[in-house]
C-alpha atoms as one frame of an Amber mdcrd trajectory, in Angstrom:
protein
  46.274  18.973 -14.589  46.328  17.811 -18.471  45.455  21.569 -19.448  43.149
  20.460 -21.584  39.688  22.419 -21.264  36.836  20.271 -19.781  34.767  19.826
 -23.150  37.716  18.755 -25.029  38.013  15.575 -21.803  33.827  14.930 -22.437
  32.477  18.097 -20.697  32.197  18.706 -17.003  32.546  15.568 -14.676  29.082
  17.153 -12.846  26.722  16.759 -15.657  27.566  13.250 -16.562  27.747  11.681
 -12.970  24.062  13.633 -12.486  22.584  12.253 -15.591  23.798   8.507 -14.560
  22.339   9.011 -11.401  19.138  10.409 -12.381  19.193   6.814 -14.907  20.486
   4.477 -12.327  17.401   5.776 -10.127  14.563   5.093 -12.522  16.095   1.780
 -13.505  15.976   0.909  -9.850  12.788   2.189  -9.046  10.872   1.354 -12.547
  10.827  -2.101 -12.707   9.457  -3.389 -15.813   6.736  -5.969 -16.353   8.948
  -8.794 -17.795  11.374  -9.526 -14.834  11.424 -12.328 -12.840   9.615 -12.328
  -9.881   6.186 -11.403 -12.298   7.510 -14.741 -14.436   7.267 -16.427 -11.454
   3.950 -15.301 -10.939   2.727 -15.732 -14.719   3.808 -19.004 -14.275   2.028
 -19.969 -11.163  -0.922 -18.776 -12.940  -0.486 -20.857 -15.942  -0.155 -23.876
 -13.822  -3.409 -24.063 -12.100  -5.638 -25.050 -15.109  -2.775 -27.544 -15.785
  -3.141 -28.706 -12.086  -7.000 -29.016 -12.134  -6.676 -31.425 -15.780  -4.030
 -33.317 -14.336  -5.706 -33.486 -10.816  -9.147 -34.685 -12.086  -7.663 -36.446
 -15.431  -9.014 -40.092 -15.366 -11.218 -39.397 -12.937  -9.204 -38.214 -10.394
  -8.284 -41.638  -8.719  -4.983 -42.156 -10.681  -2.238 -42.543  -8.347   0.068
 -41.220 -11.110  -1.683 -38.453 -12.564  -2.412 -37.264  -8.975   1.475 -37.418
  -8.440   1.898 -35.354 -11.719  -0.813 -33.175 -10.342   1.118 -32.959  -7.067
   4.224 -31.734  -8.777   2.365 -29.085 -10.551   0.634 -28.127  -7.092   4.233
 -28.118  -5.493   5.933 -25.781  -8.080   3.019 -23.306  -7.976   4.042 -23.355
  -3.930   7.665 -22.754  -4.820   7.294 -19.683  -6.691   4.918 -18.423  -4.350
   7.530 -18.531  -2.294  10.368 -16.768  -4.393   8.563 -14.617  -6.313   7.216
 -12.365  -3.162  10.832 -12.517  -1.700  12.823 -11.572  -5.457  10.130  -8.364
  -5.783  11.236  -7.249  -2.345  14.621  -7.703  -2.867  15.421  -6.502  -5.960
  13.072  -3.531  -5.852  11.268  -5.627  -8.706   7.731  -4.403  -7.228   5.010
  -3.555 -10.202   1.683  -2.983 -10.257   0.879  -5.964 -12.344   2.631  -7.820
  -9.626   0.488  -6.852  -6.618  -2.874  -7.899  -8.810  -1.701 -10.758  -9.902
  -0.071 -12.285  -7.378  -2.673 -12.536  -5.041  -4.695 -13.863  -7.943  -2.336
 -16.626  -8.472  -2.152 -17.457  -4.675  -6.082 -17.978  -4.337  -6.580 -19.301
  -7.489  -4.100 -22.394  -7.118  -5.379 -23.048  -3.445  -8.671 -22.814  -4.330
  -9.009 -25.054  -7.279  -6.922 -27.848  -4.825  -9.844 -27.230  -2.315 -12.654
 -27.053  -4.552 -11.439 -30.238  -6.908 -10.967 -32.398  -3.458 -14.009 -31.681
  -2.389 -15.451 -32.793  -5.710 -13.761 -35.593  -5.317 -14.560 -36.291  -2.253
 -11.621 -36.410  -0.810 -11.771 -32.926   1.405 -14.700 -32.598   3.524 -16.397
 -29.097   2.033 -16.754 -27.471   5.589 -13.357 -27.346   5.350 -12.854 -25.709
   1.673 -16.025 -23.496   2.828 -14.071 -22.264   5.775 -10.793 -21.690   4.193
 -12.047 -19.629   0.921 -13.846 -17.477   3.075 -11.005 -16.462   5.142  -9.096
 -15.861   2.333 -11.768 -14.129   0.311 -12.693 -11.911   3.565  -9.432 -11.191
   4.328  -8.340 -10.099   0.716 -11.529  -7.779   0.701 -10.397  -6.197   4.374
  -7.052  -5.829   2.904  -8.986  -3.630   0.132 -10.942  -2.198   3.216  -8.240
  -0.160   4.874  -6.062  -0.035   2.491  -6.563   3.961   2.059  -5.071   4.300
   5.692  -2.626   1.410   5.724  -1.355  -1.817   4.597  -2.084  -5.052   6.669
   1.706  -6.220   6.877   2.204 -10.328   6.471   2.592 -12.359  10.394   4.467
 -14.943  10.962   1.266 -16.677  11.737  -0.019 -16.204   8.433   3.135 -17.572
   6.823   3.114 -20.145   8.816  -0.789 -20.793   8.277   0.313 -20.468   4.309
   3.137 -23.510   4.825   0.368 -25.694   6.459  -2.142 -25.050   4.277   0.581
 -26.218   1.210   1.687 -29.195   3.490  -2.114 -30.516   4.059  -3.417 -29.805
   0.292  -0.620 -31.644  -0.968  -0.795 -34.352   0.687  -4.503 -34.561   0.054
  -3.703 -33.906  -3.612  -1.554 -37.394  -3.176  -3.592 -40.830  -2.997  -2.196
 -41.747   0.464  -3.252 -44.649   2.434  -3.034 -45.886   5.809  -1.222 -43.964
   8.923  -0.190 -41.389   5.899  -4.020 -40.617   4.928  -4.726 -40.106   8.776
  -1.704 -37.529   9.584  -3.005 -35.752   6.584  -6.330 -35.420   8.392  -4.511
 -33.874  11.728  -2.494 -31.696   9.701  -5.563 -30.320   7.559  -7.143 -29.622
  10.850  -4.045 -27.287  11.972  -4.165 -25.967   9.102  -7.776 -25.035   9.536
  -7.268 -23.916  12.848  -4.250 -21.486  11.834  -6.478 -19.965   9.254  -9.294
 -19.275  11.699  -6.948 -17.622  14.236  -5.091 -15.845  12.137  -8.416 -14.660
  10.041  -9.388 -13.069  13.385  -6.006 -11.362  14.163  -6.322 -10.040  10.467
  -9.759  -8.677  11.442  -8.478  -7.174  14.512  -5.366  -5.318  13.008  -7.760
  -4.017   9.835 -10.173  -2.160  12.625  -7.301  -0.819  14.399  -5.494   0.537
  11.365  -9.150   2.248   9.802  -9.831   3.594  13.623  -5.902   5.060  13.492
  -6.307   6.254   9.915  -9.683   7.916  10.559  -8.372   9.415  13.451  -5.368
  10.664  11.879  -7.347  12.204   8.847  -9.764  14.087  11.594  -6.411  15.420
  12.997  -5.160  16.609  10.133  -8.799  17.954   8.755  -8.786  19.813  11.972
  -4.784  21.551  11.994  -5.843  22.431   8.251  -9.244  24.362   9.672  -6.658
  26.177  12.389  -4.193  27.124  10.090  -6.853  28.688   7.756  -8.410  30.458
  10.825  -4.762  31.910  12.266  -4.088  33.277   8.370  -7.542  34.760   8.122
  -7.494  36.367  11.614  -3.542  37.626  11.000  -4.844  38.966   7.436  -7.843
  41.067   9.290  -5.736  42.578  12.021  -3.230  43.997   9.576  -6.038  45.259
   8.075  -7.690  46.683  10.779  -4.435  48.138  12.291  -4.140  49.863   8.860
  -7.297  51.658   9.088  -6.714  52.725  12.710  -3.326  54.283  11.767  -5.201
  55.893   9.011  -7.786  57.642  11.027  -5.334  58.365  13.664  -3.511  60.505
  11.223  -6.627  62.439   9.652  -7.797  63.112  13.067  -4.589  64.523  14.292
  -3.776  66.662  11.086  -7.306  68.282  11.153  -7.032  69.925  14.701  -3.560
  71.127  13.813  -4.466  72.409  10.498  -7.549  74.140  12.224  -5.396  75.546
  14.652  -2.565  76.601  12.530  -5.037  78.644  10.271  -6.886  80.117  13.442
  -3.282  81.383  14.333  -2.568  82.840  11.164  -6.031  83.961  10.544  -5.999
  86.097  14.301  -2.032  87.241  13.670  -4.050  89.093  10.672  -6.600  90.795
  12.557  -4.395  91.810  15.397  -2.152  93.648  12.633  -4.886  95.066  10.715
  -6.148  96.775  13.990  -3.367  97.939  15.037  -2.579  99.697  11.414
């Protein structure tokens, strides 16, 4: 001990520890809008109207612009890739983040699909298919997500790498045995979004039926509980009154009786003056 009072030494060691641990919390769990994993995602967006110029620049049928586009189409990929991973790691999770990101993830894939096909490159079938899994999954997502949150599969990452793998190669002006693996790898990639669309679908109806079913529980132990504290509330009142008239009719036949006593103890006396 110094013997120096507490306030002299910077006040208690209590209040300061609570205070930095009160700030250390909200600076973990407020994440602000500039860190990096939204960058990331600000980024991605800002590169798909550079990939659609550089995609379709001269035509489209540049070898070198569509390599430039390719590069463009690659980094957007990249970040997709870190920027989902960084939020979850670093608690950097914001509510500009969950809009946009999806945003950024349909939007590059889409113009890629949509500027192929124009091209005609990419058979539009195949763009038809894909944007409408992704379009009808995002709005299922939106569907249940009162009761729960869809949660990522491995098949849909995996159905996310192929997808990258086939655009980009499509994006590339490949010839020969190239241009044909590009066709087989498309098609897995259409076949993992297909699949994977239905095992979306099937989780979303099982989560709203569990949710639903959960709220009717709850709806119903709420009822109960209001029924056991409205039935306990009357008893006590009814046990209330029935002490109540107990009493008064108990008192009233003694105090009858107690006056009859003293009213006969009177005449006996007076007739026997």
């Amino acid at each position: 001990m110094t013997g120096a009072p507490a306030s002299a030494a910077g006040g208690t060691g209590a209040t300061p520890a609570s205070r930095g641990g009160k700030l250390g919390a909200a600076a973990v769990h407020q994440a602000g809008l500039w860190n990096i994993a939204n960058i990331l995602t600000m980024v991605r967006l800002v590169l798909v109207p550079g990939f659609v110029l550089l995609l379709l620049h001269d035509g489209g049928y540049d070898p070198v612009w569509r390599s430039f586009a390719w590069a463009a189409f690659a980094v957007a990929m990249i970040t997709d890739v870190f920027d989902g991973h960084l939020a979850r790691t670093y608690n950097l999770v914001t509510d500009f983040g969950k809009i946009a990101d999806p945003i950024a993830d349909k939007a590059i894939m889409g113009a890629a699909l949509i500027c192929l096909s124009v091209l005609g490159d990419l058979p539009w079938w195949i763009t038809g298919v894909i944007l409408f899994r992704e379009l009808g999954i995002t709005l299922m997502r939106f569907w249940v997500i009162r009761h729960s949150v869809i949660p990522a599969s491995r098949g849909g990452k995996l159905k996310t790498l192929a997808q990258g793998i086939a655009v980009g190669m499509y994006v590339l002006a490949l010839t020969g045995p190239l241009a044909t693996l590009r066709f087989w790898v498309m098609m897995a990639a259409v076949v993992l979004t297909v699949v994977t669309g239905l095992d979306y679908v099937r989780q979303a109806v099982v989560l709203r039926r569990r949710g639903l079913a959960a709220e009717r529980a709850a709806a119903l132990e709420a009822v109960a509980a209001a029924a056991d504290s409205s039935g306990a509330t009357t008893g006590g009142e009814c046990a209330a009154e029935s002490v109540d008239g107990t009493s008064t009719d108990l008192v009233e036949p003694l105090g009858g009786q107690i006056g009859g006593g003293v009213a006969g103890g009177r005449g006996t006396a007076e007739a026997e003056r």
